[in-house]
N, C-alpha and C positions, 0 to 999 in steps of 0.2 A: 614552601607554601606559594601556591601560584596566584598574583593578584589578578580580578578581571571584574568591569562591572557590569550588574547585572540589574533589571528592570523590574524591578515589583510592580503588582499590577492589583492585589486586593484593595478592594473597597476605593477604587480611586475615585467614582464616582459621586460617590459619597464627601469626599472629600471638596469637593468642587464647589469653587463659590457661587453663590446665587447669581441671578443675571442681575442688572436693572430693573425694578419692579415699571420704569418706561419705557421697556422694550416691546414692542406688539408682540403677539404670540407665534408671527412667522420668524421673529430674531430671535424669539426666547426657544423655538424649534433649532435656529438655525446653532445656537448658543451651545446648548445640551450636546447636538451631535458632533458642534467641536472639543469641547469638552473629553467626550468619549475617545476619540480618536486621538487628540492631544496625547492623553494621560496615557496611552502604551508608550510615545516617546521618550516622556519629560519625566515621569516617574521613577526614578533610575536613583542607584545605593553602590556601593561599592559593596562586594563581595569574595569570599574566598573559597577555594576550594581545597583540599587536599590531594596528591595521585598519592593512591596506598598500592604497587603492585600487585600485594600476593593477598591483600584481604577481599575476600568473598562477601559481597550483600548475605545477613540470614534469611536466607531460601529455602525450601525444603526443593532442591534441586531434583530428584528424583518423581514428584508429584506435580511436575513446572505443567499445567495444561497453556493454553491459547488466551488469556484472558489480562485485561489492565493487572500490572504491579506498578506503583508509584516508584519510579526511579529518585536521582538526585536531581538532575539540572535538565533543562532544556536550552532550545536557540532560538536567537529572535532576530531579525530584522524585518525594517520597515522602507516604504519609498511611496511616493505619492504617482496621479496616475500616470502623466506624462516625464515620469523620473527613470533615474535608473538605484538599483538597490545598490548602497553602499555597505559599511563593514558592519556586521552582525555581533550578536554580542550573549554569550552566556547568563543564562541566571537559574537561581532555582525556581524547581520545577513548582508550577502553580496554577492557582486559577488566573485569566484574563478577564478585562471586561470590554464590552464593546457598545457601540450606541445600537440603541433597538431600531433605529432602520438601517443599521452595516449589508451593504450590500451581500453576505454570505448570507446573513439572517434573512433578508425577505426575497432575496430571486435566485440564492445556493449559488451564488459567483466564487464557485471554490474548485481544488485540485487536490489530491492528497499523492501520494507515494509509500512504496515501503520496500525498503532495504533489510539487509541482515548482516548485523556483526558475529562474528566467528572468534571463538578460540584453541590454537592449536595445544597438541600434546606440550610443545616445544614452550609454552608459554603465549607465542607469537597472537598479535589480535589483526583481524582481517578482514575484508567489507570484500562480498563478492562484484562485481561489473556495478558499480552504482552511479558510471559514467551515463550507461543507460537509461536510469530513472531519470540524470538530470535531464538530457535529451528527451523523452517524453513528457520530463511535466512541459518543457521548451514549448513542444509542442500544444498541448494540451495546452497552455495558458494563451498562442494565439486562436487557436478556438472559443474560448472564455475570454478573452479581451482585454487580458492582464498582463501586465508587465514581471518578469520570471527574471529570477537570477541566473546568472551565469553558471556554466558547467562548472568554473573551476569554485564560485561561492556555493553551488552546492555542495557540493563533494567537499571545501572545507568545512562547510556547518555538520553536515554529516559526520565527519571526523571528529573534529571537536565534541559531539553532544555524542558518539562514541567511549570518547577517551575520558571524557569527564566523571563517564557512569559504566567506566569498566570495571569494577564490582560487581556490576548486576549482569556483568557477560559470563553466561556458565559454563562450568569446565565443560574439558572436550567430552562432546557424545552427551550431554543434559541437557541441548538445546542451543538458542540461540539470542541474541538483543535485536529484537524487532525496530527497526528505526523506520519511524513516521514521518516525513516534512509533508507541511502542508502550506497552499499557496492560496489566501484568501482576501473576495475585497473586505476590508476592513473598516474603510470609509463608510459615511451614512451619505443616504441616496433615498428617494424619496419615489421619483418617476424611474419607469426603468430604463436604466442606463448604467455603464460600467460606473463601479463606485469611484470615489476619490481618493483613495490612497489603500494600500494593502501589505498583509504581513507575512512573512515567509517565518514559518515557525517549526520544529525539527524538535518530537520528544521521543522516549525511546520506553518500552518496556521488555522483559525477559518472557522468552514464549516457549512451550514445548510442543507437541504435535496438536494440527489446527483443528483435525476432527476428533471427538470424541471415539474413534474408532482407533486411535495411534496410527500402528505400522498396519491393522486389518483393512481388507478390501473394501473400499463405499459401495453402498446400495442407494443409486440415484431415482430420483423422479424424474421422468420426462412431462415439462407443462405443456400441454398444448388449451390454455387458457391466459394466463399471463407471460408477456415477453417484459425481455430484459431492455432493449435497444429495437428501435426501428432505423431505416434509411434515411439518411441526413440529420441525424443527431447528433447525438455523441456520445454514443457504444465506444465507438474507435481512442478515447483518452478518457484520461481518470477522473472526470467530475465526480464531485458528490453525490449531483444528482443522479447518476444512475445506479444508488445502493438503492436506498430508503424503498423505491419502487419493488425489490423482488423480496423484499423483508414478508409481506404476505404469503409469494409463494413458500418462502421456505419454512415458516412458521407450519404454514398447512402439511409439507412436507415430513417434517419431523414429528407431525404430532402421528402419522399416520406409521412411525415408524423407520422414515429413509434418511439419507447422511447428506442432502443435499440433491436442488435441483437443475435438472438439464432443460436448456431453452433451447427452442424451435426458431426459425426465422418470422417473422412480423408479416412477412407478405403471403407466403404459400402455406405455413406451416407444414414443411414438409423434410428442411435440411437443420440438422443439429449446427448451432452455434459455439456457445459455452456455458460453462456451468456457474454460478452466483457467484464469486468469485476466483474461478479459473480457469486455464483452456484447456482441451479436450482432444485426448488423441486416438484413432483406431488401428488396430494391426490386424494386418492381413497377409500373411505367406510373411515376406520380407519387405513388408512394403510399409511404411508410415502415413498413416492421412489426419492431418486435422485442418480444420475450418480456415480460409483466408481471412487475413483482417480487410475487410471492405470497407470500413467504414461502423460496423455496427457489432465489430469483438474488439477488445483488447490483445495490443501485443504485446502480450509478456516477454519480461525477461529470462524467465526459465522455460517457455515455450522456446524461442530463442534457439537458447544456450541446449535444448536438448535434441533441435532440429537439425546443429552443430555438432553435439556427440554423436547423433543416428547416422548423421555420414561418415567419420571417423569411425564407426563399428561396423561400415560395410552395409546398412539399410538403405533403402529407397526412400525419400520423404516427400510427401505430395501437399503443396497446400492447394485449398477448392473446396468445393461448395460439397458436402456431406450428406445422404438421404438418411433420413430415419431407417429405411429397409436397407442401406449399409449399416449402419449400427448395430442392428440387429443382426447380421451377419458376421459380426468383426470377429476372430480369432479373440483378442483382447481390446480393451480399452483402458485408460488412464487417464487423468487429469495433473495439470503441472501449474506450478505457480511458484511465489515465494513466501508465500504463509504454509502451504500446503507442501511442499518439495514437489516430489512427484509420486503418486500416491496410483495406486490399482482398484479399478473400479470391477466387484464382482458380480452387480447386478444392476440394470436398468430393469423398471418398467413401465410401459406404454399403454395407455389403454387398456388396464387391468392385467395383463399380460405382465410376465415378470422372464426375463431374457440373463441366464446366468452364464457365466465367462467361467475360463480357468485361472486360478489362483493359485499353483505352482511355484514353486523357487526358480525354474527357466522362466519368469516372463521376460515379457520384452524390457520391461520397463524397469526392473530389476537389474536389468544391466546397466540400461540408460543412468538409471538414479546410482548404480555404485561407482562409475565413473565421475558422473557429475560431486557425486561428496568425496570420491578420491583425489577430486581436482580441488574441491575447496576446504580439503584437511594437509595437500603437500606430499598426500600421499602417489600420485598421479602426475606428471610435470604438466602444467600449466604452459602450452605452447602461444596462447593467443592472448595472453595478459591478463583474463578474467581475473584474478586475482591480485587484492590492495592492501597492501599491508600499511595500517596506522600505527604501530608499535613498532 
């Protein structure tokens, strides 16, 4: 039995003593929101957990889609604004509370990430490049104005809230444990300004493939009505704020039938970006093209890591600005991600126009993506470290 304490967090608020009924209303404000933020710290229980090797969460593993399963434990740390994050700490998994002017709540002062745990034939448990994530929330947080943990506290919390809920990591080939950290101010704030103190939090749940399509080819929308990012925002890291915004289009998307849609640039409407959550690539003869990160796409880790593989299998790979009438033209296209792997796209269409690809067992991306899961099953050597073994 492994000892570790861990932070309850229901109803703390509730719990809270009254102010002074002689406090003005600006104390008794200022009261409540310490209160709030207090009570993630101070709240704290000793707890235990078990490590069971060989027992499996009951899953229906073979029906695993893409959606919330409650695991066991999550991670927690906390650090105020001008601090640095100290040692984090396990607990079960739960709700939080926070004060209603926490700066994620009223100006979305937040960062998210997601990683993936793996399990081999061999038993063995595995987190692909998650050096990476911590490196961009890094980034991502001085964009946002927040103070980020360290590569190597990420990549411990990760581990830890890994290891705690490998049970719910499914056997080889049933999927994967989707790991979440997220980086938010946590503080309450009033005028806008970076909050006062914030929480680095890491939960995980079991996922199987992201679109309702599995392993079949997406039939995307191309918007040329809603974008995703414009110039000088922050397309380019993981804020929160730039989901909620394409939640419309895709809503409209699917009801019309498609798996998701493709954004245009903000200025010309004229070069493909990416897709609602992933990046986007085209093939042409032997040639790879997708979209530079400028500023207003995200750089994926499996965009990355496949840009990586394309050279190692003898491809060309171009990053640069993308026309819609290349699109239209491409031999194939595909999207990569780490919700999504790398998935084949068999149909755009644009302006009522429906533009269909080949879907073949030669595609490009068919080789790209059996590489890339030969390298993160063991089956493949692994020359460049991508692979972390936690077990």
């Amino acid at each position: 039995m492994i000892q570790r304490s861990a932070c309850v967090f229901l109803r703390l608020l509730s719990r809270a003593p009254t102010p002074p009924s002689s406090c003005t209303s600006k104390a008794r404000a200022g009261y409540y929101g310490t209160q709030a933020t207090s009570s993630l710290r101070e709240a704290c229980e000793s707890s235990n957990y078990s490590r069971t090797d060989d027992e499996y969460a009951d899953v229906e593993w073979d029906n695993l889609g893409f959606g919330l399963v409650q695991t066991d434990y999550m991670y927690m740390m906390m650090c105020g604004r001008d601090e640095e994050f100290k040692q984090g700490q396990l607990s079960r998994y739960g709700n939080i509370e926070l004060s209603p002017s926490a700066g994620v709540l009223n100006y979305g002062q937040g960062l998210f990430e997601g990683t993936k745990a793996f399990r081999r034939e061999d038993g063995g448990l595995f987190l692909f490049r998650p050096q990476e994530n911590a490196i961009r929330m890094q980034i991502g947080a001085q964009r946002m104005c927040m103070p980020c943990p360290s590569a190597e506290q990420f990549l411990d919390a990760v581990k830890q809230t890994a290891l705690a809920n490998r049970r719910w990591i499914p056997p080889p080939g049933k999927g994967s444990l989707y790991i979440r950290p997220l980086l938010m101010g946590s503080g309450p704030v009033l005028g806008l300004a970076p909050a006062s103190e914030y929480t680095f939090l890491v939960y995980a749940s079991p996922v199987g493939n992201y679109f309702k399509e599995g392993i079949d080819a997406l039939n995307l929308y191309v918007e040329d009505e809603f974008h995703r990012a414009a110039r000088g925002g922050a397309g380019g890291v993981k804020s929160i704020t730039n989901y909620a915004p394409v939640l419309k289009a895709i809503a409209r998307a699917r009801d019309r039938g498609f798996s998701d849609v493709l954004y245009l640039d903000s200025v010309n409407k004229r070069n493909i970006e990416e897709v609602s959550s992933c990046n986007v690539f085209i093939v042409k003869g032997n040639i790879l093209s997708t979209p530079a990160t400028n500023g207003t796409i995200l750089a994926g880790v499996t965009r990355k890591s496949i840009i990586d593989i394309a050279h190692d299998l003898g491809y060309e790979v171009e990053e640069r600005s993308i026309s819609i009438e290349e699109l239209i033209n491409a031999d194939e296209v595909f999207c990569t991600g780490t919700a999504v792997g790398v998935a084949p796209v068999g149909s755009i269409t644009y302006k009522g126009n429906r533009i269909e690809y080949k879907t073949s067992t030669q595609l490009v991306s068919q080789k790209l993506y059996s590489r890339l899961t030969g390298i993160q099953r063991g089956i493949v050597k692994d020359d460049r470290g991508w692979v972390v073994e936690i077990d």
